[in-house]
VEXDREN-2710 file (C-alpha; in Angstrom, 1 decimal):
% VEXDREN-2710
k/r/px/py/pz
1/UNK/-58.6/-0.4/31.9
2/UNK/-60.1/-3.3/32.8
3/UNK/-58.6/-6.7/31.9
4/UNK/-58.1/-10.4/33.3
5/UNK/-54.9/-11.7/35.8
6/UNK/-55.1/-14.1/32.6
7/UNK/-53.6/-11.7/30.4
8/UNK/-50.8/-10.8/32.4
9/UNK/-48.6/-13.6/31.7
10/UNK/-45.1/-14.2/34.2
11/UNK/-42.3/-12.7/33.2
12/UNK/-38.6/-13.4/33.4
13/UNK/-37.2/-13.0/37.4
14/UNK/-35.6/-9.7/36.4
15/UNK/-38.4/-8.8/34.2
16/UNK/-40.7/-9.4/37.2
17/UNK/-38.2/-7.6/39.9
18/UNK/-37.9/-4.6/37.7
19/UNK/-41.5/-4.6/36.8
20/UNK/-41.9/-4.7/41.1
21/UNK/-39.6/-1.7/41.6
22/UNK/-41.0/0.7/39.1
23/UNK/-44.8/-0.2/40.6
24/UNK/-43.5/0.5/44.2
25/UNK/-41.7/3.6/43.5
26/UNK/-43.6/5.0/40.8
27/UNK/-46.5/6.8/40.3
28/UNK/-49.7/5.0/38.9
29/UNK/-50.3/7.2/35.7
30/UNK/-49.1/4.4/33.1
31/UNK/-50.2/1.0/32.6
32/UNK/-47.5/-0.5/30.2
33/UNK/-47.8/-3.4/28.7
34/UNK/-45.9/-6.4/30.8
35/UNK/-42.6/-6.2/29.1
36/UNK/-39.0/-4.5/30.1
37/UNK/-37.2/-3.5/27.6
38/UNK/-33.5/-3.7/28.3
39/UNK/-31.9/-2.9/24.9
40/UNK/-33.0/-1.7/21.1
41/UNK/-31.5/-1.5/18.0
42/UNK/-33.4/-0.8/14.8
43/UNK/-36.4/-1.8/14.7
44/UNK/-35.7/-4.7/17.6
45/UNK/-36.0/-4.5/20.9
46/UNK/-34.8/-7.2/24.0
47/UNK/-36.1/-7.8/27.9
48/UNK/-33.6/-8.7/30.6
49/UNK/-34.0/-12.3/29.8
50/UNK/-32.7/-11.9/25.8
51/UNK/-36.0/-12.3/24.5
52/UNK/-36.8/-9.8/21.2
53/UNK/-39.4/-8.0/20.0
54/UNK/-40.6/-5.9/17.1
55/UNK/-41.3/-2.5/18.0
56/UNK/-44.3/-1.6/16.7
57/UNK/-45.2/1.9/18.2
58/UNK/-41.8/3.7/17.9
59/UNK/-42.6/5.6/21.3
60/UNK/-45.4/7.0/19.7
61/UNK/-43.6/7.9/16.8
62/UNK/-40.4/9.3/18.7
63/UNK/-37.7/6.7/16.7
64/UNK/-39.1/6.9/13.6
65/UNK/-35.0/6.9/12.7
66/UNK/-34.8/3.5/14.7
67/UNK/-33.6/2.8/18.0
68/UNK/-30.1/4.2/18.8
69/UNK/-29.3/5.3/15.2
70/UNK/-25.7/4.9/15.0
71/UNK/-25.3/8.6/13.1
72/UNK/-27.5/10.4/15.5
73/UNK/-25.8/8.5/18.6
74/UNK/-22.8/9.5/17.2
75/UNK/-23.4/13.3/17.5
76/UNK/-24.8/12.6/20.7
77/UNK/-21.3/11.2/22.2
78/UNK/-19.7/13.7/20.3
79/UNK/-21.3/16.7/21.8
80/UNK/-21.6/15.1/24.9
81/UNK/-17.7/15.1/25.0
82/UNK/-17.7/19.1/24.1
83/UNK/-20.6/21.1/25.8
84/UNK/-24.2/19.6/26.6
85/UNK/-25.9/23.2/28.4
86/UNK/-25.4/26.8/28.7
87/UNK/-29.1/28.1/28.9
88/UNK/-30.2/30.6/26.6
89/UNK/-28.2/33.3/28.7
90/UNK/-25.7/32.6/26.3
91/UNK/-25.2/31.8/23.2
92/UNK/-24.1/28.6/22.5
93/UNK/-22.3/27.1/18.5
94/UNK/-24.9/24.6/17.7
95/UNK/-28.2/26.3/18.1
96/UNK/-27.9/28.0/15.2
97/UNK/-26.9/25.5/13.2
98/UNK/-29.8/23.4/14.5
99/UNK/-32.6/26.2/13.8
100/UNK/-31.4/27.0/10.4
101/UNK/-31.2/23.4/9.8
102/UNK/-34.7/23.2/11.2
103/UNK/-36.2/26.4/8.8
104/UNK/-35.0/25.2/5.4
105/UNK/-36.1/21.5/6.2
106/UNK/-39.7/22.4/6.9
107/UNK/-39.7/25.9/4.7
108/UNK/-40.6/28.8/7.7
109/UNK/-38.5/31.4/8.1
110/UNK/-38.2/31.3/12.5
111/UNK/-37.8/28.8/15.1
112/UNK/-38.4/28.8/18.4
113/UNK/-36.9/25.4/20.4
114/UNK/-38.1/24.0/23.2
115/UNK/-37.9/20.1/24.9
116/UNK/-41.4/18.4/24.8
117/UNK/-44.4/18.2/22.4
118/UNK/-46.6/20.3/24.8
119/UNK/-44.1/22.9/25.2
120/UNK/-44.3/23.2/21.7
121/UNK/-47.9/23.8/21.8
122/UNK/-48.1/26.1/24.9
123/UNK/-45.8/27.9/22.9
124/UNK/-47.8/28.3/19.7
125/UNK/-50.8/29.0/22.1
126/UNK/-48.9/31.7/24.0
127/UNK/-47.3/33.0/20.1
128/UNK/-51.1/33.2/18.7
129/UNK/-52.8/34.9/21.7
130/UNK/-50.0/37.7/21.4
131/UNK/-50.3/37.6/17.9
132/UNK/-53.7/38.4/18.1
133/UNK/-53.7/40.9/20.6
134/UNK/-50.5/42.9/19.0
135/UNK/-50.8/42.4/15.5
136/UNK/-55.1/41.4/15.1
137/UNK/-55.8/43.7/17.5
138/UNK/-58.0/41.6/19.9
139/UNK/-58.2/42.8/23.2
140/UNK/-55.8/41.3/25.8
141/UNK/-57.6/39.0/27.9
142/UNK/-60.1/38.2/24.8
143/UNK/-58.8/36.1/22.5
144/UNK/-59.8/32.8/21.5
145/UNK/-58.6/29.6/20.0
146/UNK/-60.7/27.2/17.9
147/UNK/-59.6/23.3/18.8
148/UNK/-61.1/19.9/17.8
149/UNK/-62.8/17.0/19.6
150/UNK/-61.0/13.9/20.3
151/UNK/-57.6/15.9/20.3
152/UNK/-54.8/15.1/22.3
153/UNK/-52.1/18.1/22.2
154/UNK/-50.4/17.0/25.9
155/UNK/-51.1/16.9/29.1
156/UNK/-50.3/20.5/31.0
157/UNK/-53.2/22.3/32.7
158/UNK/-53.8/24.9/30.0
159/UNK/-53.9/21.6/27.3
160/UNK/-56.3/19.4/28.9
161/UNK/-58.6/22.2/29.4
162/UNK/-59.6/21.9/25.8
163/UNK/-59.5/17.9/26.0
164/UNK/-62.7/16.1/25.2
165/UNK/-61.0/13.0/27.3
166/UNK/-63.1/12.3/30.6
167/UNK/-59.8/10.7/32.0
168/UNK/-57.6/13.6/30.8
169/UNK/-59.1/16.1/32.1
170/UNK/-62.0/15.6/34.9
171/UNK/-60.5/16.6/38.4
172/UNK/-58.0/19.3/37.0
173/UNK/-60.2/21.9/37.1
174/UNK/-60.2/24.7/37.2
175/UNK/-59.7/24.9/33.6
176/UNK/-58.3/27.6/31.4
177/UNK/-60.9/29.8/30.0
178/UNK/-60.3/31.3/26.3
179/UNK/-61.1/27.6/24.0
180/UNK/-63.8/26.5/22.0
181/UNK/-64.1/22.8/20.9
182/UNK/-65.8/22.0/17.7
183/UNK/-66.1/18.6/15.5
184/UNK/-63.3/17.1/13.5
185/UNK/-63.1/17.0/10.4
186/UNK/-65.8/19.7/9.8
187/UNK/-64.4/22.6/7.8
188/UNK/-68.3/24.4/8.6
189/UNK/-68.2/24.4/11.8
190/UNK/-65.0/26.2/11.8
191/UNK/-66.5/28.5/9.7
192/UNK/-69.6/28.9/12.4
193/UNK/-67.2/29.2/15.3
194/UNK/-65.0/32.0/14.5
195/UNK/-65.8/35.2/15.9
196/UNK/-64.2/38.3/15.9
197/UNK/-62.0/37.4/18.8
198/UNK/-60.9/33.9/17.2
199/UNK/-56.9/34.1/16.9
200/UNK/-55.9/30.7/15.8
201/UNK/-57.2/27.2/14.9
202/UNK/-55.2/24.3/16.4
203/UNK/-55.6/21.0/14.6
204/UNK/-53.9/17.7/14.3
205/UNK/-54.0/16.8/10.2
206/UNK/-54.2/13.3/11.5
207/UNK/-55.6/12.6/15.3
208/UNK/-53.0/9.9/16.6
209/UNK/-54.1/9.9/19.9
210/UNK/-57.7/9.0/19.4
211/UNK/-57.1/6.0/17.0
212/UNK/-55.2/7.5/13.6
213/UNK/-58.5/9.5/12.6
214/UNK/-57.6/10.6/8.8
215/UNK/-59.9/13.2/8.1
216/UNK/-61.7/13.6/4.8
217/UNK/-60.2/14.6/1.9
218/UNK/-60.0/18.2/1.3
219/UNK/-60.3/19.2/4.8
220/UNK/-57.1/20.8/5.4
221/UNK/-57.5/22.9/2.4
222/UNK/-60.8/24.6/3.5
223/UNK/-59.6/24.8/6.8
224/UNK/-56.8/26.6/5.5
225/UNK/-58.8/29.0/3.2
226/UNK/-61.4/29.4/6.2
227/UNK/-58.3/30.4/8.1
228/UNK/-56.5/32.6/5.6
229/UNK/-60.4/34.4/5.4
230/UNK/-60.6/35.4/8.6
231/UNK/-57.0/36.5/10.0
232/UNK/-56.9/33.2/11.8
233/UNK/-53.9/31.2/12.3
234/UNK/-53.8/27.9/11.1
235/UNK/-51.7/25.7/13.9
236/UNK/-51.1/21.9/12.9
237/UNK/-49.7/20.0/15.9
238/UNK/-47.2/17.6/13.5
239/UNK/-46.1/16.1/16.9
240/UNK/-46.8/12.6/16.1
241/UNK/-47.4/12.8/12.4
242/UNK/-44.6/15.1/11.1
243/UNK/-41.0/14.1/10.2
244/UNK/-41.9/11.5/7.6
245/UNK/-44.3/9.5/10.0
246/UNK/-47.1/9.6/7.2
247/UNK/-45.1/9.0/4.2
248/UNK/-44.4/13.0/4.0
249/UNK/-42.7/15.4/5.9
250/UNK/-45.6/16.6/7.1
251/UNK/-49.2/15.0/7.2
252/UNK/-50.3/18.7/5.8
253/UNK/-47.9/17.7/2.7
254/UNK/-50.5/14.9/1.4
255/UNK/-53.5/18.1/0.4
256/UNK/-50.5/20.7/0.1
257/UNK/-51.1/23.1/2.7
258/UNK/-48.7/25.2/4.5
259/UNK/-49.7/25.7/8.0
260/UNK/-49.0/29.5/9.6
261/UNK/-47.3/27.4/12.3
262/UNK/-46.4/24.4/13.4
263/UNK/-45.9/22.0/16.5
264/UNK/-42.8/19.8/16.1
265/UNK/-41.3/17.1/18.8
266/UNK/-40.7/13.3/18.9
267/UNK/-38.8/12.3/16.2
268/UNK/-37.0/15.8/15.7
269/UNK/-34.7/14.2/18.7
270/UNK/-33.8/11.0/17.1
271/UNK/-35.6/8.5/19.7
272/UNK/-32.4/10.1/22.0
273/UNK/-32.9/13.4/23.3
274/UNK/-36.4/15.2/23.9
275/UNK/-36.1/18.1/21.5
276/UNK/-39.2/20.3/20.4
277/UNK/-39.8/23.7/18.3
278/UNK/-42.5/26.0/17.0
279/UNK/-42.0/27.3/13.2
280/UNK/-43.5/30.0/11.6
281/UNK/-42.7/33.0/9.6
282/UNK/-41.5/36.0/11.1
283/UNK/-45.0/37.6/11.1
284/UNK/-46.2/35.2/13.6
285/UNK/-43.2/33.9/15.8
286/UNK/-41.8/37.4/15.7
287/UNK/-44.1/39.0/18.0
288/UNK/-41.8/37.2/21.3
289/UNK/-39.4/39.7/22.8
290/UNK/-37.0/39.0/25.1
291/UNK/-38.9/38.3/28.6
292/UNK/-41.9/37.1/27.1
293/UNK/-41.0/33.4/26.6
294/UNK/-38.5/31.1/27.4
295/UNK/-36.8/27.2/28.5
296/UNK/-33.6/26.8/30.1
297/UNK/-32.9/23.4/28.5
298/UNK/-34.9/24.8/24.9
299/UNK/-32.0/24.6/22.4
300/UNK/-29.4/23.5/24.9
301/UNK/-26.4/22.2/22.1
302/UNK/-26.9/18.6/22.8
303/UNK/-30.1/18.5/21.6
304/UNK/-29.4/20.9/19.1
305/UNK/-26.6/18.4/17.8
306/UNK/-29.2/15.3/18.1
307/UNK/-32.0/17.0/16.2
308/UNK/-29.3/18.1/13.1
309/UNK/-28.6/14.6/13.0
310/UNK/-31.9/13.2/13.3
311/UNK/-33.0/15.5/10.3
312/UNK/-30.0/14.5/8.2
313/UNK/-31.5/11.0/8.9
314/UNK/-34.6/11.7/7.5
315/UNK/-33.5/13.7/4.1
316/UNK/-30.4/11.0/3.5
317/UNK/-32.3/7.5/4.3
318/UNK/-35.7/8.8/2.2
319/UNK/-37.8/7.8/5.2
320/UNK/-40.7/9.8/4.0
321/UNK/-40.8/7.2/0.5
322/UNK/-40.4/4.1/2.6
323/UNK/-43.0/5.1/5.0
324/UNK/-45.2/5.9/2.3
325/UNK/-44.3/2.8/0.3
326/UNK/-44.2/0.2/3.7
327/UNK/-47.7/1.6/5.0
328/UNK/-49.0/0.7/1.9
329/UNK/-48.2/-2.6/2.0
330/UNK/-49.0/-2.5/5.7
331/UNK/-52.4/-1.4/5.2
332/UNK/-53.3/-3.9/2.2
333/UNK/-51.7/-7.1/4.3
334/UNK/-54.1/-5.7/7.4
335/UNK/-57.2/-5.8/4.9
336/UNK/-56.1/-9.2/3.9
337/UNK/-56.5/-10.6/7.6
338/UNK/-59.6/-12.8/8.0
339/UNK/-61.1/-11.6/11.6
340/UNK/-65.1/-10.7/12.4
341/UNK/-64.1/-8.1/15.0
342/UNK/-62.1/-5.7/12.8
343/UNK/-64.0/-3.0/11.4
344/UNK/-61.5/-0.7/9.8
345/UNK/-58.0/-0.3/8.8
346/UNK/-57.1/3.2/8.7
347/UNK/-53.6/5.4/8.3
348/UNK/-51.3/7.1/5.9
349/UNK/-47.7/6.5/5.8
350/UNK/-46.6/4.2/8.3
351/UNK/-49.3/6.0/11.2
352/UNK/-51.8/2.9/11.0
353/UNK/-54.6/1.4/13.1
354/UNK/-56.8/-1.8/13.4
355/UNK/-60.6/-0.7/14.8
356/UNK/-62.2/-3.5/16.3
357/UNK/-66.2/-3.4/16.7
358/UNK/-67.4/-1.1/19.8
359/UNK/-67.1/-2.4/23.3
360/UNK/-64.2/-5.2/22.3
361/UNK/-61.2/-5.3/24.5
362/UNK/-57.9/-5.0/22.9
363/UNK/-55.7/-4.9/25.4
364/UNK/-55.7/-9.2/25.5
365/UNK/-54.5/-8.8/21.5
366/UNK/-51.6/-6.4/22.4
367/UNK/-51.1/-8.5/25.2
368/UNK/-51.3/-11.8/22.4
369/UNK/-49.2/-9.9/19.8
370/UNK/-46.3/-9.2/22.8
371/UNK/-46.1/-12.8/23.5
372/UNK/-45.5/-14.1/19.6
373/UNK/-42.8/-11.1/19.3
374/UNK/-44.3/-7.7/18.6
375/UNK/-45.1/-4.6/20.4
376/UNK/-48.7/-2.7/20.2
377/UNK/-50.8/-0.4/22.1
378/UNK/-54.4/-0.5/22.1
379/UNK/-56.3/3.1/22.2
380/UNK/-59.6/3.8/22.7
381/UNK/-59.5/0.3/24.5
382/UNK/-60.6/-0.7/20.9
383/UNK/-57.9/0.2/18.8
384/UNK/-54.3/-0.6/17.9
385/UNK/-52.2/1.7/16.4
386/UNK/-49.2/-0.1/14.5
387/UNK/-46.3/2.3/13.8
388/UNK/-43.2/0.6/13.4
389/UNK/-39.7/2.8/13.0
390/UNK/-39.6/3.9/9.6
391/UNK/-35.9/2.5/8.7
392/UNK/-38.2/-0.7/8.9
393/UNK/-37.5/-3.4/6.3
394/UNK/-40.0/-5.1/3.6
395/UNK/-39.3/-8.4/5.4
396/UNK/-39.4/-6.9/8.6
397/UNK/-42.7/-5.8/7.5
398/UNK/-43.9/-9.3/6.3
399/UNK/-42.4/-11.2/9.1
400/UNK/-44.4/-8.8/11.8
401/UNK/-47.8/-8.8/9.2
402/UNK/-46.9/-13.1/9.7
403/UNK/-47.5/-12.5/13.6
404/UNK/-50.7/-10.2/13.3
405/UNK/-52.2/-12.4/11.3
406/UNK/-51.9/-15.5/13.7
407/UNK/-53.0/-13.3/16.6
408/UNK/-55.8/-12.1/14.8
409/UNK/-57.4/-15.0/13.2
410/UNK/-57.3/-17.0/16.6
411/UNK/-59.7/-14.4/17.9
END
């Protein structure tokens, strides 16, 4: 992304030598913003040089339990000190725990764990091509999956494949055959694309990703009638949007609609631990058989441990009522700001996003917001999405809304 040497202000010598290392050793697929971070707590984080910041992205949405939750770092230590992998070759005394944990929290009667957000969703893509072929009765080899423009579902070969992102996917190909890509937010042109051979429909209820997109009201509802219709299943990739993100447990919560399966990850390990899982009911997630599937890390008993405590978290600190109370507030203080270039403020929950007017460069703002004390990431090039930890404070909230609004009127 383009941008000036002027917005890349000096850093601290250690902030600078650190910066140096990870730029000569590393591969180019990032660009951060310039800022280490060192230590976090909360909602805070610090550089090498003590200076603090509000984190206002939460690892896209991966601490929404705060940084280095005392409860969920305590399980971590504690299991840490017991048994931390067996693979599944075993059996080992927390997985069960965790996927039980993990069924009655979001209501589906199986789990399947894995480590990363697009494991999860290979997963559900590998679950609802056999489920088609074994229990639809599409051929093998035949089956097709229904996804959305502007999606962003990871970044594996198969994923990227169904990308509408020039930048995601252009050079990869290649590209796995067996995906149709229609308009968001369109219930009828769901309705137009299924064929005989559809098998599922993979949707994020909210697109983070492309700038915290809410789609209309009612759409998930007809998507899940259009679904239930046809013997398709309805997939929600709750990645970035589930475990209270929204002011919910789910983004699907806010029309009501329970999903055939979901794609969980981020905050299910606490901002600790990369822990992921697919959830369905037994009609769906029951078709793997031993062979068919598998991670040697996926349910491994330290992340198993982490992810009990990260849910325990979510139920015992109400995070889904102060997101949905805090974004409020969020989203009215945003409205309030006096600035030309904004177009829109968007978002449920505490998921929300300033859109600028097409062609501006916010990079220079995030850039501008970093220096006064907060942490943003531009999208889009003319978006930023603000989604702060939900264990967040009402001051907290004020004091970071005090910093936006300088920023943002001195544009």
């Amino acid at each position: 992304m383009a941008h000036s040497e002027a917005t890349m202000p000096s850093l601290g010598a250690k902030s600078d030598a650190l910066v140096q290392q990870s730029e000569s050793f590393g591969a180019h697929n990032y660009h951060p913003l310039p800022v280490v971070i060192a230590t976090a707590k909360g909602v805070w984080v610090e550089d090498p040089e003590g200076r603090r910041y509000m984190d206002f992205l939460s690892a896209y949405s991966a601490v929404n339990q705060g940084h280095r939750h005392p409860k969920i770092i305590g399980a971590l230590k504690a299991q840490a000190d017991r048994c931390t992998l067996t693979s599944r070759a075993f059996y080992n005394d927390k997985m069960g725990d965790f996927l039980e944990k993990l069924c009655r929290y979001t209501g589906y009667e199986m789990a399947l764990p894995m480590n990363t957000g697009a494991e999860a969703v290979e997963t559900a893509l590998k679950m609802a091509r056999m489920w088609g072929h074994k229990v639809k009765g599409v051929p093998d080899g035949k089956q097709e999956i229904i996804c959305v423009e502007e999606n962003f579902h990871g970044r594996t070969i198969t994923i990227i494949s169904f990308s509408t992102d020039p930048d995601a996917k252009k050079c990869y190909g290649p590209w796995t055959p067996g995906f149709t890509v229609i308009p968001y937010d369109d219930a009828q042109a769901l309705e137009r694309a299924i064929t005989p051979n559809t098998v599922a429909f993979l949707v994020e209820p909210i697109q983070g990703e492309a700038g915290v997109h809410v789609p209309s009201e009612g759409y998930l509802r007809q998507v899940r009638e259009i679904c239930t219709k046809h013997s398709v299943l309805m997939i929600a990739d709750e990645v970035q949007t589930g475990f209270c993100r929204t002011g919910k447990k789910f983004a699907c919560d806010h029309e009501g609609v329970r999903p055939d399966a979901m794609c969980l990850g981020k905050a299910l390990g606490g901002g600790v631990f990369p822990v992921s899982a697919v959830v369905a009911d037994r009609k769906a997630l029951g078709v793997f058989t031993p062979g068919t599937h598998g991670s040697t890390f996926g349910g491994n008993p330290l992340g198993a441990a982490v992810a009990i405590a990260a849910l325990e978290v979510l139920e015992e600190e109400k995070l889904d009522q102060r997101a949905e109370e805090l974004g409020e507030l969020v989203r009215s203080e945003l409205k309030k700001i006096s600035c030309p270039k904004i177009t829109q403020v968007r978002g449920k929950g505490l998921l929300n996003a300033v859109v600028f007017e097409e062609g501006f460069e916010a990079w220079d703002v995030c850039v501008a917001l970093k220096e006064k004390g907060l942490l943003a990431k531009q999208t889009h090039g003319n978006i930023i999405r603000f989604a702060p930890p939900l264990v967040i404070t009402r001051d907290e909230v004020m004091h970071a809304i005090g910093i936006i609004r300088e920023v943002f009127t001195a544009i």
